[in-house]
TORTOR-572673 format. One record per residue (C-alpha): x, y, z; residue in three letters. Coordinates in pm, 1 decimal. Example, Ala and Ser with C-alpha at 12.3 -4.5 7.8 and 13.67 -1.06 7.14 Angstrom:
# TORTOR-572673
[[1230.0,-450.0,780.0],ALA];
[[1367.0,-106.0,714.0],SER];
# end
This chain:
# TORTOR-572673
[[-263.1,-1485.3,3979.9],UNK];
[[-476.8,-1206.9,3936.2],UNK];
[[-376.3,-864.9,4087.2],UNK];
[[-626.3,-727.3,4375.0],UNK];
[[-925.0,-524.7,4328.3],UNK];
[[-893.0,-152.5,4407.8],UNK];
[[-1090.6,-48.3,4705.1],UNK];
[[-1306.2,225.8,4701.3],UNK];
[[-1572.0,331.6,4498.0],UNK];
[[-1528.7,49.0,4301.6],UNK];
[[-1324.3,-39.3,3939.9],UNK];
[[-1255.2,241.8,3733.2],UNK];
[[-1384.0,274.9,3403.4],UNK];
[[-1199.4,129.4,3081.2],UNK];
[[-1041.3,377.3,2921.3],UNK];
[[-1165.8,423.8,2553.4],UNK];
[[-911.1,336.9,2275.6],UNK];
[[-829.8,616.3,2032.3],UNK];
[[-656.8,570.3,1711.3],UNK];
[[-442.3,917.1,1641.9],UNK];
[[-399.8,952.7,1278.9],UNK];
[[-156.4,1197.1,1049.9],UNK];
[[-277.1,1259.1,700.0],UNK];
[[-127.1,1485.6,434.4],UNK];
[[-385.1,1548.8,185.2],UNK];
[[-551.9,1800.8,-24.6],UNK];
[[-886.5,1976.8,133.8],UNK];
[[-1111.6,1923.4,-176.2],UNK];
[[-1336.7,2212.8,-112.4],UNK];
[[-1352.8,2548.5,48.7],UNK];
[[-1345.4,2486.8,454.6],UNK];
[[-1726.5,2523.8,595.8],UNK];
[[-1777.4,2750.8,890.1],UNK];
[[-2126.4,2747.4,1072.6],UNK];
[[-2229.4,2938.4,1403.4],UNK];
[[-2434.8,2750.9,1630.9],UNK];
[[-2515.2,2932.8,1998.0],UNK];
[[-2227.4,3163.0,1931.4],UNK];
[[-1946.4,2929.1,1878.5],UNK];
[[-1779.1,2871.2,1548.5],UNK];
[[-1763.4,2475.0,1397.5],UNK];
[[-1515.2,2463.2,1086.1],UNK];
[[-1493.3,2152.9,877.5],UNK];
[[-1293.2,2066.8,636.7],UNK];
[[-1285.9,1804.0,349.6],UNK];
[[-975.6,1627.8,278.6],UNK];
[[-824.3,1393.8,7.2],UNK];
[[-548.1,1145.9,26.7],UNK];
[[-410.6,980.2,-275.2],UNK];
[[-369.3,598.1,-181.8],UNK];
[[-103.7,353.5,-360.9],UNK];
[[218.4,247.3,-374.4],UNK];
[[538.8,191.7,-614.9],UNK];
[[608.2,-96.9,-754.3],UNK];
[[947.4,-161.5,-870.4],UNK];
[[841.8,-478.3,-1044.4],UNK];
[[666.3,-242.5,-1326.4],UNK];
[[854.0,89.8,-1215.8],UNK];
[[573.9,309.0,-1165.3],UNK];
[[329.2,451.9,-877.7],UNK];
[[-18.2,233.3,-915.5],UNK];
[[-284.2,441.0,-793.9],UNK];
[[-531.5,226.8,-540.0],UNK];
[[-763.4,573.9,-528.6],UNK];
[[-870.5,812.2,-290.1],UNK];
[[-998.1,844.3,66.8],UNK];
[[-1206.4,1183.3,169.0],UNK];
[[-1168.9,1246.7,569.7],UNK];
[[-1415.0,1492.4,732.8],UNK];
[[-1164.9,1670.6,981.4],UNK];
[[-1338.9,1902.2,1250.0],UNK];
[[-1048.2,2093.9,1402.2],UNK];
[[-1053.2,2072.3,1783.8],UNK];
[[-816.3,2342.0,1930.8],UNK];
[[-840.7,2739.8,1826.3],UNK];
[[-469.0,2727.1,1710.7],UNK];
[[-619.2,2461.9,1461.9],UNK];
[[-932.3,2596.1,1378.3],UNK];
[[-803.0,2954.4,1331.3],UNK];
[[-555.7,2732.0,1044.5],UNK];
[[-819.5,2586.3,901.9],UNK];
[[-994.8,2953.4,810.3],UNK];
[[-690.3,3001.5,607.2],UNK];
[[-681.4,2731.9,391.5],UNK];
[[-858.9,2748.4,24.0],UNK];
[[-970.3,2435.2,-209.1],UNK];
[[-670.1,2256.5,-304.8],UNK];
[[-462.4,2331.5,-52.9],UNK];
[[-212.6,2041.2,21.6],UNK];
[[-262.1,1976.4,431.9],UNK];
[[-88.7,1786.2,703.6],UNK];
[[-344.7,1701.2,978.7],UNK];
[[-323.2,1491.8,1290.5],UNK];
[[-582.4,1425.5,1528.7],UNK];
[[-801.7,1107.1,1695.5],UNK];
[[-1043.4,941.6,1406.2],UNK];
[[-1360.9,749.2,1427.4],UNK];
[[-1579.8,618.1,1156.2],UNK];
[[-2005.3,735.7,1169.0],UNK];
[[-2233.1,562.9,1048.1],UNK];
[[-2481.8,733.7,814.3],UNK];
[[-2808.4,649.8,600.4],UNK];
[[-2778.6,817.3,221.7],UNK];
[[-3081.6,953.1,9.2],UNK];
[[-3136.4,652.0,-146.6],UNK];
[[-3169.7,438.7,199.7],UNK];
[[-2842.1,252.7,168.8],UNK];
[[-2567.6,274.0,438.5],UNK];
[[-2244.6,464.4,410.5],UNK];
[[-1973.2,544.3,634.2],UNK];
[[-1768.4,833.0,709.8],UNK];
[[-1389.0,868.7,833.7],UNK];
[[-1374.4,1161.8,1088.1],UNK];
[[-1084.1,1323.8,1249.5],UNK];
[[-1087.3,1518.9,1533.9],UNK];
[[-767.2,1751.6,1498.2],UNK];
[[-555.5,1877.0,1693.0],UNK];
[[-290.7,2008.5,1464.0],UNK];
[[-331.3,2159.2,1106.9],UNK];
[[-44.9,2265.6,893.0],UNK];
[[18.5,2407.8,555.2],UNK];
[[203.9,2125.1,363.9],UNK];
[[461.3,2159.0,108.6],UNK];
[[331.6,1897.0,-202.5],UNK];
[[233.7,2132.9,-487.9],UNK];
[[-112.1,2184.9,-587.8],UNK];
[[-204.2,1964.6,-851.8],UNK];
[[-266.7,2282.0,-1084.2],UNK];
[[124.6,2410.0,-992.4],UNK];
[[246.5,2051.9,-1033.3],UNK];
# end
């Protein structure tokens, strides 16, 4: 049996699903700041290393990289961000989505985007200290 409709101004609207991600990454270049009417928009570019270790052959096989465009959303994040240099190794967590955009060459190409909330300073080396 189905419950019974709420009265009033009618049924609320669905609430939208978000998928909250964590990522620890490297940004792979300097973060971009931009004004527009007087407010600042940083983004940054991150890399994560994908794969896994297989103890059949004892050794990490490398499945390759996936590049996030993370847009910080709070000040505490987006003052972070402004800290960080190319090659930093990041820990972000925040709401993605996925855009859909058309390249130069007319084909279509998706991007991952995260929304952040929270950007911190990770501890894997630098892959020039490693």
């Amino acid at each position: 049996m189905l419950p019974p409709r709420p009265k009033g101004r009618g049924l609320r609207k669905p609430k939208t699903m978000t998928v909250r991600v964590e990522l620890e990454g490297h940004l792979g270049s300097e973060p971009s700041v931009r004004e527009v009417n007087g407010r600042d928009f940083v983004e940054l570019s991150v890399a994560v290393s994908q794969g896994y270790w297989s103890k059949t052959e004892d050794r990490w096989v490398d499945q390759g990289t996936v590049w996030y465009r993370v847009h910080p959303t709070s000040r505490r994040a987006g003052d972070e961000a402004r800290l960080l240099h190319k090659g930093d190794a990041v820990v972000v967590a925040g709401a993605q989505s996925v855009e859909e955009f058309t390249r130069r060459d007319g084909t279509n190409g998706y991007a991952i985007k995260v929304n952040a909330d929270a950007i911190y300073v990770s501890r894997i080396p630098r892959k020039a200290d490693a």
